[in-house]
DOMAR-283571 format. One record per atom (N, C-alpha, C): x, y, z; atom name; chain. Coordinates in Angstrom, 1 decimal, always signed. Example, Ala and Ser with C-alpha at 12.3 -4.5 7.8 and 13.67 -1.06 7.14 Angstrom:
BEGIN
REC       px       py       pz   atom   chain
REC    +13.2     -5.7     +7.8      N       A
REC    +12.3     -4.5     +7.8     CA       A
REC    +13.2     -3.3     +7.8      C       A
REC    +12.8     -2.2     +7.1      N       A
REC    +13.7     -1.1     +7.1     CA       A
REC    +12.9     +0.0     +7.9      C       A
% end
This chain:
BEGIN
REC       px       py       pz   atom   chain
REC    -34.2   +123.6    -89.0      N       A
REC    -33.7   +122.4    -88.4     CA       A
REC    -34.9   +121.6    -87.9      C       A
REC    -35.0   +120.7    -88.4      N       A
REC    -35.8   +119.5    -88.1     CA       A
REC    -35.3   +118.6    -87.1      C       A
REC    -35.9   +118.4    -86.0      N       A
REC    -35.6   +117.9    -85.0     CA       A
REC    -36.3   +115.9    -84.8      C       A
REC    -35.3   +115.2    -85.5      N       A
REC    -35.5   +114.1    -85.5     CA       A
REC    -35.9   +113.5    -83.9      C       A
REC    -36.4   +112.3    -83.7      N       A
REC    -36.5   +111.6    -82.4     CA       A
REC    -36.7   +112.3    -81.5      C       A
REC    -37.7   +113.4    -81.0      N       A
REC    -38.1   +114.2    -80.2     CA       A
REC    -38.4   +113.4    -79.3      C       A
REC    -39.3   +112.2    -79.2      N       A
REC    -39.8   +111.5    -78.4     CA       A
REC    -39.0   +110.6    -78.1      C       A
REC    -38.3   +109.9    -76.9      N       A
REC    -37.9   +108.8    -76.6     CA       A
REC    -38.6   +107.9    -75.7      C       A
REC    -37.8   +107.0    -75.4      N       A
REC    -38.1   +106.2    -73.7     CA       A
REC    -37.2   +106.6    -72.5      C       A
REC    -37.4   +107.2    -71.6      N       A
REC    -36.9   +107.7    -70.7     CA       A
REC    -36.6   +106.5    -70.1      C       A
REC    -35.1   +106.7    -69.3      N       A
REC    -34.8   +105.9    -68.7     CA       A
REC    -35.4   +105.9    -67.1      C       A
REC    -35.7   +105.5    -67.0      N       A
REC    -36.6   +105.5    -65.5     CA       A
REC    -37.2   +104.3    -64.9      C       A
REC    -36.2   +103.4    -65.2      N       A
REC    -36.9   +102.2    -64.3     CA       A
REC    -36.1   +102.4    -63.3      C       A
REC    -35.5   +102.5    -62.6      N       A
REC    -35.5   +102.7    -61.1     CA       A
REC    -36.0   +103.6    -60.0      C       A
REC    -37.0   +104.7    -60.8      N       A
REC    -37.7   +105.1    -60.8     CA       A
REC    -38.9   +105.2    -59.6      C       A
REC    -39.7   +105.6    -59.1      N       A
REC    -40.7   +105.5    -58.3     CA       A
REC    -42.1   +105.5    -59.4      C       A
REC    -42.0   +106.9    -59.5      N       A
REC    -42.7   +107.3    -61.1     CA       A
REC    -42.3   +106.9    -62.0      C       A
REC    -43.0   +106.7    -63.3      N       A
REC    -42.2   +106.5    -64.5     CA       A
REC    -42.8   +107.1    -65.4      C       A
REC    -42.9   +108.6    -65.5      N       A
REC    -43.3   +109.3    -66.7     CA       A
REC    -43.2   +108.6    -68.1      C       A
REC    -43.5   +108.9    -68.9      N       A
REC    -43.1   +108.8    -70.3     CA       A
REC    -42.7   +110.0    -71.2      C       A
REC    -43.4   +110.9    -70.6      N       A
REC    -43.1   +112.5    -71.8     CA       A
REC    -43.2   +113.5    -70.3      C       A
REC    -42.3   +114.6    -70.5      N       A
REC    -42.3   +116.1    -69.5     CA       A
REC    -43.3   +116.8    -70.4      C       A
REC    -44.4   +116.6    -70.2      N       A
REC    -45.4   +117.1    -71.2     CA       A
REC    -45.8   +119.2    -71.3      C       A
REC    -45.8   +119.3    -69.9      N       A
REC    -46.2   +121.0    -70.2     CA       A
REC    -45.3   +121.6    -68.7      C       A
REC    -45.4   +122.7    -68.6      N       A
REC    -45.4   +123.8    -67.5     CA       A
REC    -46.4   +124.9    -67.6      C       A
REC    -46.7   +125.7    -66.3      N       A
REC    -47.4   +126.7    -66.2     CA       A
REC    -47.0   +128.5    -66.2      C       A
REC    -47.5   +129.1    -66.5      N       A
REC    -47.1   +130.5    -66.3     CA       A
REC    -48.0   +131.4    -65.8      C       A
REC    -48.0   +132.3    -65.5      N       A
REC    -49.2   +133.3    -64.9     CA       A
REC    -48.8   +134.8    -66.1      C       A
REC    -50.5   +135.0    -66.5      N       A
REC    -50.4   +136.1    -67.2     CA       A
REC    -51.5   +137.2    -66.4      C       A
REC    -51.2   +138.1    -67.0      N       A
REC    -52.2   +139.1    -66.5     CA       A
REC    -53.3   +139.3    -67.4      C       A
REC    -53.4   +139.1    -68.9      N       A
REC    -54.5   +139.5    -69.6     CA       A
REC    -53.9   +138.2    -70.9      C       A
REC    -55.0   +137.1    -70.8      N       A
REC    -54.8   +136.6    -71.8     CA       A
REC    -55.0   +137.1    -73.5      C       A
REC    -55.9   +138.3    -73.5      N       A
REC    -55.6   +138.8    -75.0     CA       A
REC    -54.2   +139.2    -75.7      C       A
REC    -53.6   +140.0    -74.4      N       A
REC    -52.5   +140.8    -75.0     CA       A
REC    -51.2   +139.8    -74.8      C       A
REC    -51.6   +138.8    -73.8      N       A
REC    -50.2   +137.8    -73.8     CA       A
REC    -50.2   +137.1    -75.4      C       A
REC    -51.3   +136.4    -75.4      N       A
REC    -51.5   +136.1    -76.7     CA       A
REC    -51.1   +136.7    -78.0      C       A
REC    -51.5   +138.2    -78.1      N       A
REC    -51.0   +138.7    -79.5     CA       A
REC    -49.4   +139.0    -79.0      C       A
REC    -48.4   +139.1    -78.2      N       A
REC    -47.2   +138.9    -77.9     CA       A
REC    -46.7   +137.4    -78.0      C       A
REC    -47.1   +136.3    -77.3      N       A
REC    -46.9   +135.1    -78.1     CA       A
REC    -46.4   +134.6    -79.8      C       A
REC    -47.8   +135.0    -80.0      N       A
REC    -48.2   +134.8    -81.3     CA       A
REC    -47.5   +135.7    -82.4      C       A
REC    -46.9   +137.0    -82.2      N       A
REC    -46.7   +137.8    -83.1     CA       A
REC    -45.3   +138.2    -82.9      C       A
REC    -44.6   +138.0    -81.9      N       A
REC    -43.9   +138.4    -81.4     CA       A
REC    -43.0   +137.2    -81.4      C       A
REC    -43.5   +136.0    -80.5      N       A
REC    -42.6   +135.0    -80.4     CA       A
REC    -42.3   +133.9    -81.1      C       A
REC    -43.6   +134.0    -82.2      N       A
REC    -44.1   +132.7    -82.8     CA       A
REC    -44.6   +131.9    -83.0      C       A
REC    -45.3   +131.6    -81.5      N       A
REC    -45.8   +130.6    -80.9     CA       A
REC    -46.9   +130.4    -81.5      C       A
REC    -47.7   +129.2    -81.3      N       A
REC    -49.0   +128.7    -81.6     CA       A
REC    -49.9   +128.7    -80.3      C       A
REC    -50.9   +129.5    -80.1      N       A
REC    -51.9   +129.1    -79.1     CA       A
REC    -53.3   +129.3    -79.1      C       A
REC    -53.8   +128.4    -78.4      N       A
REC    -55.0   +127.3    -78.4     CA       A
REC    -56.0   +128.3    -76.6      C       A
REC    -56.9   +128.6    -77.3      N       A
REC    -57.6   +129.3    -75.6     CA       A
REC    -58.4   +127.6    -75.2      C       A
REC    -58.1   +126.9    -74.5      N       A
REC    -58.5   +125.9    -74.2     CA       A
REC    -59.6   +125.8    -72.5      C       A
REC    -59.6   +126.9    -71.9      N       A
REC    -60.3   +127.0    -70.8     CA       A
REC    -60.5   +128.5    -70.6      C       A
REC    -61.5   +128.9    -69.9      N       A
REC    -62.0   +130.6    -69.7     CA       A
REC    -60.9   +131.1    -69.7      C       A
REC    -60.0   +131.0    -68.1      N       A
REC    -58.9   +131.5    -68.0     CA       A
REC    -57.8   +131.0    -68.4      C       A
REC    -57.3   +130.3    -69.5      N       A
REC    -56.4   +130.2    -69.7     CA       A
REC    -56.1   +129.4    -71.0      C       A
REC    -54.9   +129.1    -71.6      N       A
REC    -54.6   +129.2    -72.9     CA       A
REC    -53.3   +128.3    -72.8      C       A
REC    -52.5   +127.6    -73.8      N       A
REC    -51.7   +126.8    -73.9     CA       A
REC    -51.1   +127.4    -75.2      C       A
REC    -49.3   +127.3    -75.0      N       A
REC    -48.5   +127.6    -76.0     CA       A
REC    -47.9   +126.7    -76.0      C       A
REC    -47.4   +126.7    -77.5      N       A
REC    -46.0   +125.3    -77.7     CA       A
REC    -45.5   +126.1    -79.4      C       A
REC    -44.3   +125.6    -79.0      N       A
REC    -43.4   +125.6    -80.3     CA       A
REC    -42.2   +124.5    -80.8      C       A
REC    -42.8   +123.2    -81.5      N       A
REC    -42.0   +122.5    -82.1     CA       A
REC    -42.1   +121.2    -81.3      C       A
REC    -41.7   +121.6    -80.3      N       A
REC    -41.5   +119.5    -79.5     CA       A
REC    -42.6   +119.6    -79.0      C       A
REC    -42.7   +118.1    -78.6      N       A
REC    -44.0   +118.2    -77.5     CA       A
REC    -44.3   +118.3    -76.4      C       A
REC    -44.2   +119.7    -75.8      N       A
REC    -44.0   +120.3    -75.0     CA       A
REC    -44.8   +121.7    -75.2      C       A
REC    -46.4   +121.7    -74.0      N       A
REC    -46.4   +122.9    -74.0     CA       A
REC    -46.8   +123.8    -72.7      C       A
REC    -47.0   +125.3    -72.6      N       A
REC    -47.0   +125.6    -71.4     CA       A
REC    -48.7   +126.2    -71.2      C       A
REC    -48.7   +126.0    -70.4      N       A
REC    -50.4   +126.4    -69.8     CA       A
REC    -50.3   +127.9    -69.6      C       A
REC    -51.1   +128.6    -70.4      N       A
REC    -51.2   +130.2    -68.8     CA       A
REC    -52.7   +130.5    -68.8      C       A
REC    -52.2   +131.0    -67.5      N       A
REC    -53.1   +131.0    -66.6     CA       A
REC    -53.6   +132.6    -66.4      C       A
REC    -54.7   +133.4    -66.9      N       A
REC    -54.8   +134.5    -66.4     CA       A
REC    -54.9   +134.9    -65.1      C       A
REC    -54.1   +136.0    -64.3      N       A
REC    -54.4   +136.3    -62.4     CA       A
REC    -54.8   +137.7    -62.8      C       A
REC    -54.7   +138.4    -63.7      N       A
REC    -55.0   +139.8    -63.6     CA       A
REC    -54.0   +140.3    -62.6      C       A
REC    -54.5   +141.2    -62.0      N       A
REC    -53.4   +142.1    -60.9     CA       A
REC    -53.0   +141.4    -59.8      C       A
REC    -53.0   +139.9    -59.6      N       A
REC    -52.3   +138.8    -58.8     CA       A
REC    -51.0   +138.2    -59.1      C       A
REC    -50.7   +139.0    -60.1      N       A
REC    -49.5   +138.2    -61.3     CA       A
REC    -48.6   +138.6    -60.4      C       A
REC    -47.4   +137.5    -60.5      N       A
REC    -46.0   +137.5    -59.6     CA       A
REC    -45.0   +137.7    -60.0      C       A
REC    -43.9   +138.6    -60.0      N       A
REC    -42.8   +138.5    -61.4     CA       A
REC    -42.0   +137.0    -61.0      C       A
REC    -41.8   +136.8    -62.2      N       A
REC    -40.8   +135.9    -62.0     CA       A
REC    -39.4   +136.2    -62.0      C       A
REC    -38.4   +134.8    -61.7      N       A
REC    -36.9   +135.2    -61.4     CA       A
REC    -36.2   +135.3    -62.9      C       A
REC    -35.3   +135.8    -63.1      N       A
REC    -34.2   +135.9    -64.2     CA       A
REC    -34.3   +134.6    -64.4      C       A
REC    -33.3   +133.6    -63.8      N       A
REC    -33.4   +132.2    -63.7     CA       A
REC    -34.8   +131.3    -63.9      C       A
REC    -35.7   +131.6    -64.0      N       A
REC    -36.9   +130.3    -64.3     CA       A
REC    -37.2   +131.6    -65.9      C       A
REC    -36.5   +131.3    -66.2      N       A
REC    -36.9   +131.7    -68.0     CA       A
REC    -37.2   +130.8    -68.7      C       A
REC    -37.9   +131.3    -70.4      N       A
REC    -38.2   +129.7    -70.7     CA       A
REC    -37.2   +130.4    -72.1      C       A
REC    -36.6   +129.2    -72.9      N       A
REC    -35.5   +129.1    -74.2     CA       A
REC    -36.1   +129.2    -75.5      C       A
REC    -36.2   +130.0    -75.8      N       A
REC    -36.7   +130.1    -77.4     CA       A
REC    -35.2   +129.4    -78.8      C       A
REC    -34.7   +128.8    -79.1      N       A
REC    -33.7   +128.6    -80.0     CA       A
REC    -34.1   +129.0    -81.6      C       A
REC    -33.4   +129.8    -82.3      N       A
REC    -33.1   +129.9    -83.4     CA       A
REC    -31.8   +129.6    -84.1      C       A
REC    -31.5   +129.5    -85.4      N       A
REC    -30.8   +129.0    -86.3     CA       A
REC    -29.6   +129.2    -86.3      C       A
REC    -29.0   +130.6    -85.9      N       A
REC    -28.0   +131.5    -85.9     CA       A
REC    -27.7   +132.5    -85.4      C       A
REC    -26.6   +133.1    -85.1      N       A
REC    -26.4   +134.2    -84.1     CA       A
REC    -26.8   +134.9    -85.0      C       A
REC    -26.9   +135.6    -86.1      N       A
REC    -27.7   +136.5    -86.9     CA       A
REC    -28.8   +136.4    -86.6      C       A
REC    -29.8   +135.6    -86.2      N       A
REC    -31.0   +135.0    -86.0     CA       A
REC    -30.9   +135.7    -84.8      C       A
REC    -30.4   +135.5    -83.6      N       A
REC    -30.2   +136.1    -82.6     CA       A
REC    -30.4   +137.9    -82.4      C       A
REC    -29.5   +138.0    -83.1      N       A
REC    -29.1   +139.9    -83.2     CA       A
REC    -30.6   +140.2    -84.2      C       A
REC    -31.1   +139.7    -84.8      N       A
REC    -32.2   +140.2    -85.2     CA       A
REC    -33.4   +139.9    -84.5      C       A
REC    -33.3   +138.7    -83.4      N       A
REC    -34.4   +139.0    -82.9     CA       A
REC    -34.2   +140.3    -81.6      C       A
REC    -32.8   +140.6    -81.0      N       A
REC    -32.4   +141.4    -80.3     CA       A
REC    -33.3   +143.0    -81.2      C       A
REC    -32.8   +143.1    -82.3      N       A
REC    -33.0   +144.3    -82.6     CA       A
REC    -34.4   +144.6    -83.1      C       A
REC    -35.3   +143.2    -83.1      N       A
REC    -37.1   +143.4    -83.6     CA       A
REC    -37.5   +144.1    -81.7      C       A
REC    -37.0   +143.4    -80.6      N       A
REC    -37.1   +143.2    -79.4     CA       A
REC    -36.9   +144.7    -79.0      C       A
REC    -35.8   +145.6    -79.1      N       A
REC    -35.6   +147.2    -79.1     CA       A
REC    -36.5   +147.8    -80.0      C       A
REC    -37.1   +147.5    -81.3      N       A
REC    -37.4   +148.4    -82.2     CA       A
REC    -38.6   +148.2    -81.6      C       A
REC    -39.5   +147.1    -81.2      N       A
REC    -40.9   +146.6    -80.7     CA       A
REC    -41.3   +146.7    -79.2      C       A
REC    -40.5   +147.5    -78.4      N       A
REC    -40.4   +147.3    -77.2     CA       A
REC    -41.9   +147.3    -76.6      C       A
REC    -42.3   +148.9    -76.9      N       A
REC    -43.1   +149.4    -76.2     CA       A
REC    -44.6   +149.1    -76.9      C       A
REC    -44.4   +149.0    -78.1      N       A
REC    -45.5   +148.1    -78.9     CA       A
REC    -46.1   +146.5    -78.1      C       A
REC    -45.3   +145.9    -77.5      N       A
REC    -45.3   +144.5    -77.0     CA       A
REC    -45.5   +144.4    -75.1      C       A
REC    -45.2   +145.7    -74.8      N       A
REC    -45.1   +146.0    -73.3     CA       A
REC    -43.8   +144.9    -73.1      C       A
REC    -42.6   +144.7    -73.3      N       A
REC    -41.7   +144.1    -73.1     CA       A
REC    -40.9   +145.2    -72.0      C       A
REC    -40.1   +144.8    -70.8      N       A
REC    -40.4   +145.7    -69.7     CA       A
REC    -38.6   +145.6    -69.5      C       A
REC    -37.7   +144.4    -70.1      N       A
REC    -36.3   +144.9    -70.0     CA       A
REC    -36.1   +143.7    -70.8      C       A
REC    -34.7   +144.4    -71.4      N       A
REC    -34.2   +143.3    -72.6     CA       A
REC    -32.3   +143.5    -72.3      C       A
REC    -31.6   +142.5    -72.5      N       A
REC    -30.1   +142.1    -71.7     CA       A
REC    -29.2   +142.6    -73.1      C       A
REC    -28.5   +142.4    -72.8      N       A
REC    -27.6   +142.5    -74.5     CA       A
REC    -27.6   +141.5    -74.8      C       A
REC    -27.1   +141.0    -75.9      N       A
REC    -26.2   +139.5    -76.4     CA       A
REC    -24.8   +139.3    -76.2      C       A
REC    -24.8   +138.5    -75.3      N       A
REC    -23.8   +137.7    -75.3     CA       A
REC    -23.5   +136.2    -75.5      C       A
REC    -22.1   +135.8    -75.4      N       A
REC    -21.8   +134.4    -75.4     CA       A
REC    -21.5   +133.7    -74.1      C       A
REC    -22.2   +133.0    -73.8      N       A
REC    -22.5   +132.5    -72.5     CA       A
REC    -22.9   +131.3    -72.3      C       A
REC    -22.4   +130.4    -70.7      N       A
REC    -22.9   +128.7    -70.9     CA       A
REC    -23.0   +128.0    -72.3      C       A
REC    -22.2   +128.1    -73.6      N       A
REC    -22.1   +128.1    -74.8     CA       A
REC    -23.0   +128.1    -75.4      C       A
REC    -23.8   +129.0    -75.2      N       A
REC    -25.0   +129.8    -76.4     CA       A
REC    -24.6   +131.4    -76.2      C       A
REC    -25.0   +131.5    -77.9      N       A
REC    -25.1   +133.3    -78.2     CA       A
REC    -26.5   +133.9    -77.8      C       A
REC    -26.5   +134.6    -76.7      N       A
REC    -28.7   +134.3    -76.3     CA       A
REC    -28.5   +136.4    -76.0      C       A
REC    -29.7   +136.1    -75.4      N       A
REC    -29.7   +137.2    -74.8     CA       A
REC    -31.5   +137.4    -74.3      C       A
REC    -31.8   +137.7    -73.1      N       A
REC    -33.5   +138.0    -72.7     CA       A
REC    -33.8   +138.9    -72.6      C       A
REC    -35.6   +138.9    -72.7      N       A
REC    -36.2   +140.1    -72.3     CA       A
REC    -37.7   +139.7    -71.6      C       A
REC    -37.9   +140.2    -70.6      N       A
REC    -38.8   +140.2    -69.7     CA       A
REC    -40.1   +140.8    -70.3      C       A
REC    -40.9   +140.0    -70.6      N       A
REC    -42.4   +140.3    -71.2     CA       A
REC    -43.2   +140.9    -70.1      C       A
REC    -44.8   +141.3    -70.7      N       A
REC    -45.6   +142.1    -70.5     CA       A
REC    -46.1   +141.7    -68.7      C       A
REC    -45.5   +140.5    -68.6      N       A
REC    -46.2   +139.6    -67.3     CA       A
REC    -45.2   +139.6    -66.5      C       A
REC    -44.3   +139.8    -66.5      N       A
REC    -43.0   +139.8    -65.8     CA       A
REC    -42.2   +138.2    -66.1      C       A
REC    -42.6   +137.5    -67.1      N       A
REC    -41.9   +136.4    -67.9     CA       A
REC    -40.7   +136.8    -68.3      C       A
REC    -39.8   +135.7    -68.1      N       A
REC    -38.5   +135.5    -68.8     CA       A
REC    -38.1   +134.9    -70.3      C       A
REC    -38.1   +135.5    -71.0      N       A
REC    -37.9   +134.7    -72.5     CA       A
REC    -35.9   +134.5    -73.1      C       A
REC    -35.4   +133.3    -73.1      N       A
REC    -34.0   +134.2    -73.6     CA       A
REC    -34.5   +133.3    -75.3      C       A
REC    -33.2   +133.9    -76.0      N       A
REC    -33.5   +134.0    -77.2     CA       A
REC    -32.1   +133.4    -77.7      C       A
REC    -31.7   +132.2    -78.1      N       A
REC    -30.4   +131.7    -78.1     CA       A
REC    -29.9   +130.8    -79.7      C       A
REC    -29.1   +130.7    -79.7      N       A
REC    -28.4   +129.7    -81.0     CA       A
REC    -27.1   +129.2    -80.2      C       A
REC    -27.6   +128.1    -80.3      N       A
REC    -26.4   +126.7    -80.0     CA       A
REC    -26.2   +126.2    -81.3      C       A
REC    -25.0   +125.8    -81.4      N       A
REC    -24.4   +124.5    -82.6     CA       A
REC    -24.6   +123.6    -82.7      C       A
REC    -25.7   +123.4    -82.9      N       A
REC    -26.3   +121.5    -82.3     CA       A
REC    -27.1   +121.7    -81.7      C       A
REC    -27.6   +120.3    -81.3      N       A
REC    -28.9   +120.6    -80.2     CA       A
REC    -28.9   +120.4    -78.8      C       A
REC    -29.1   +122.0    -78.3      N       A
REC    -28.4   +121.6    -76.8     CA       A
REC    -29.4   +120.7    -75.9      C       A
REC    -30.4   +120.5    -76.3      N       A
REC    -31.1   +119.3    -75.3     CA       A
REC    -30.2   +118.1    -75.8      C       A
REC    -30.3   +117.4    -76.5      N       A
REC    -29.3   +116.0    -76.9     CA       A
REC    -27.9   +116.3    -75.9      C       A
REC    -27.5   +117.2    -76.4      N       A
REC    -25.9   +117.0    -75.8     CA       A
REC    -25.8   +117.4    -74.4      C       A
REC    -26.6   +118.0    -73.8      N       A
REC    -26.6   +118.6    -72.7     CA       A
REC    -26.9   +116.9    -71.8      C       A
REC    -27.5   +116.2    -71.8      N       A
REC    -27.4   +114.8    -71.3     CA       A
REC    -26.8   +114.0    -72.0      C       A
REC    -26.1   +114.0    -73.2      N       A
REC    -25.1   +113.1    -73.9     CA       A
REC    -24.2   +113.6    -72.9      C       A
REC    -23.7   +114.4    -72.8      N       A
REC    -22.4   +114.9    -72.3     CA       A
REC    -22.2   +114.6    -70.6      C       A
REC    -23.5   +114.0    -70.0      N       A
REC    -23.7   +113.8    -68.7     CA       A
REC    -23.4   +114.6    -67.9      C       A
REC    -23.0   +114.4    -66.2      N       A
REC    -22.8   +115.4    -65.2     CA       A
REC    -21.0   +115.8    -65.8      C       A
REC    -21.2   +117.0    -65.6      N       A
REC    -19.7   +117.7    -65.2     CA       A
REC    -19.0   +118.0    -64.1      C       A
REC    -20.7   +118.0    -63.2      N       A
REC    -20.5   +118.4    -61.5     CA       A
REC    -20.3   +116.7    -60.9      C       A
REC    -20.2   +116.7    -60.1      N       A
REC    -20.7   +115.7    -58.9     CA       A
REC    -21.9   +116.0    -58.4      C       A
REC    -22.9   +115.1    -58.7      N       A
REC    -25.1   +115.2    -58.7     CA       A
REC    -24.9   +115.3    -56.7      C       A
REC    -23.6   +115.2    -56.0      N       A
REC    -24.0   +115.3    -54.4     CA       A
REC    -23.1   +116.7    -54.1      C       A
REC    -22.9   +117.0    -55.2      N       A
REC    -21.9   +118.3    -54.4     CA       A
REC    -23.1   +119.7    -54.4      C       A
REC    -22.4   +120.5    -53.7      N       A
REC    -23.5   +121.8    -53.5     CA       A
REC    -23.4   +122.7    -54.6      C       A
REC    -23.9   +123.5    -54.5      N       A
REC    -23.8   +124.2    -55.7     CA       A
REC    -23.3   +125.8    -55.1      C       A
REC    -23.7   +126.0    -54.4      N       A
REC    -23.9   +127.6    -53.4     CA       A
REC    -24.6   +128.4    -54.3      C       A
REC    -24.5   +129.8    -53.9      N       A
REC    -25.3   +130.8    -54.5     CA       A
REC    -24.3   +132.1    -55.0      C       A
REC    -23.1   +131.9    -54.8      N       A
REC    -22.1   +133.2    -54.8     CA       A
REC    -22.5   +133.2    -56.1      C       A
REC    -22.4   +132.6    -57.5      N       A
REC    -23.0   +133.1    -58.4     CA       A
REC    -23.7   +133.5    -58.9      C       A
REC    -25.0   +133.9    -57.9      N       A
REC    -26.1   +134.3    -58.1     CA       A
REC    -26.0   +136.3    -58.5      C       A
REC    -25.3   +136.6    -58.1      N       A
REC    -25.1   +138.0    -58.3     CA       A
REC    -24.5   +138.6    -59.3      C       A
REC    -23.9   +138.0    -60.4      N       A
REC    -23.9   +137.7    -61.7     CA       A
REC    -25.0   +137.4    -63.0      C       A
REC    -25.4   +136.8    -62.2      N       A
REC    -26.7   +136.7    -63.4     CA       A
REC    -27.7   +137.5    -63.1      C       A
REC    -27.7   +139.0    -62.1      N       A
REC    -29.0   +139.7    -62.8     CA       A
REC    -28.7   +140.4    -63.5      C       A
REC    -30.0   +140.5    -64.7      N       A
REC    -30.0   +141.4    -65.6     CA       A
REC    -29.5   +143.0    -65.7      C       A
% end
């Protein structure tokens, strides 16, 4: 799938800032060699060692993420701050599920969820060698476009709470 119009004009004149592009995020790795051949071999990704410690991934939009080597200062991260890998089809899905089991300990991949259908994607994660979140999903369309086509569902002033929070661990 070819992803037409990646780039737009954000609406943001009322704005304080006025970005133009969400251009990258950051991650903390423990050993940029081995993140890298798990990136690269594992996830797909393309990356660039662009400073001593640290390296830049991206796949497809323009959007990429920085890591940062900490060695044994590395923090795990939450279930919730994962980043979305999208593929073609739920077959797509279950096979990356089953390269993800057969490749576990080859990759240091440290826990992987089942697949399910969920927030309407077929996904399912696995917690890499750094304590990163990866999920692995197929939407019918493209869930960035519709996900702001389709606007708020909530009310943007109502609370959210946390009771749901004990549900989504892995």
């Amino acid at each position: 799938m070819n992803i037409e119009n990646a780039a737009f004009q954000p609406d943001n004149s009322k704005s304080i800032v006025k970005p133009y592009v969400l251009s990258h995020g950051t991650l903390e790795v423990q050993n940029l060699q081995k993140s890298r051949r798990f990136y690269e071999e594992f996830l797909g990704l393309e990356c660039v060692r662009h400073a001593k410690p640290g390296m830049v991934i991206r796949c497809g939009m323009k959007f990429h993420i920085v890591c940062i080597e900490v060695g044994a200062a590395i923090k795990p991260a939450s279930f919730l701050t994962h980043w979305g890998l999208d593929v073609k089809s739920d077959a797509e899905v279950d096979q990356a599920y089953s390269e993800a089991q057969k490749l576990k300990d080859e990759y240091g991949i440290r826990r992987i969820t089942p697949c399910v259908m969920q927030h309407g994607v077929y996904s399912f994660y696995i917690e890499d060698l750094d304590y990163n979140w990866w999920e692995f999903q197929h939407y019918n369309g493209f869930q960035h476009d519709d996900m702001f086509d389709f606007g708020d569902v909530f009310p943007a002033d109502e609370p959210a709470g946390t009771a749901h929070l004990g549900d989504l661990e892995p």
